[in-house]
C-alpha angles and dihedrals in degrees: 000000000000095000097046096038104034085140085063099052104024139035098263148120119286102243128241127268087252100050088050076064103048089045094060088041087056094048089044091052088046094046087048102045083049089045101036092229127144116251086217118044098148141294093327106040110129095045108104117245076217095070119118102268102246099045085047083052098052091038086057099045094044081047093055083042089064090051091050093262100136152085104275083214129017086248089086088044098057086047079043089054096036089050085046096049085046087055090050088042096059100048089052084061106044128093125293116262154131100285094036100103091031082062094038091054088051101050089052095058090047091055079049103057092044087059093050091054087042084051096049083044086060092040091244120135103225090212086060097040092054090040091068094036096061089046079049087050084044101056096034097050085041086058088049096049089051085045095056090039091045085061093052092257136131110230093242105061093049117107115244089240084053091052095041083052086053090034087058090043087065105046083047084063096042098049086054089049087057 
């Protein structure tokens, strides 16, 4: 953090753009001589295995983009992540047996990768996305929850028609908040 911010912690000169460059290449070579690990594996090498699962999918998709690897358009996204949901779909469906979740797992991931390409299509982060989808999740299914509370219930013994009537409820106030 030091070496690529010295501005920030001493009194310094900001760099260069080029010697920001040569900084990361020189952490990258010493983390590869230490590792063992090629500078070069391929077109994404550089971009962390550690990364949280949906920004390391978007950086190697943008990355692929780069190589000519993308929809011109999101129409062919949306066939892509039909043709995905079909194949969920049908291993739902399908017998029971030893590989089934292992498919269906795999299926999954697959729905999710092409929303993350149609995402970065649209310009939207899906972290973020998700991010504010889950807060939205959070105050609708609070409301819920006071609303249960405010007729003398528990949650939990509430029908889920009871709770969609109290879920719509929710998006209704927030639409007229907006």
């Amino acid at each position: 953090m030091i070496r690529r911010h010295p501005h920030v912690f001493e009194d310094v000169r900001e760099p260069i753009p080029g010697e920001w460059d040569a900084i990361k290449r020189s952490e990258r070579e010493a983390k590869a001589a230490r590792t063992g690990e090629s500078l070069e594996p391929g077109m994404f090498g550089g971009i962390p295995a550690g990364l949280p699962a949906l920004i390391r999918s978007a950086k190697l998709q943008q990355r692929a983009r780069r190589h000519g690897f993308d929809w011109p358009t999101v129409e062919p996204i949306f066939d892509k992540l039909a043709e995905e949901l079909d194949e969920l779909k049908a291993e739902i469906a399908a017998p029971a047996g030893v590989e089934k979740e292992k498919r269906q797992f795999e299926e999954f991931g697959d729905v999710m990768f092409v929303i993350v390409n149609l995402g970065l299509h649209l310009g939207i982060d899906a972290e973020s996305a998700l991010r504010a989808a889950n807060r939205k999740f959070i105050r609708r299914m609070t409301f819920v929850e006071d609303q249960a509370k405010a007729s003398g219930r528990e949650l939990k013994s509430l029908t889920l028609d009871e709770m969609n009537v109290f879920w719509d409820q929710a998006k209704e106030a927030e639409r007229s908040k907006s």
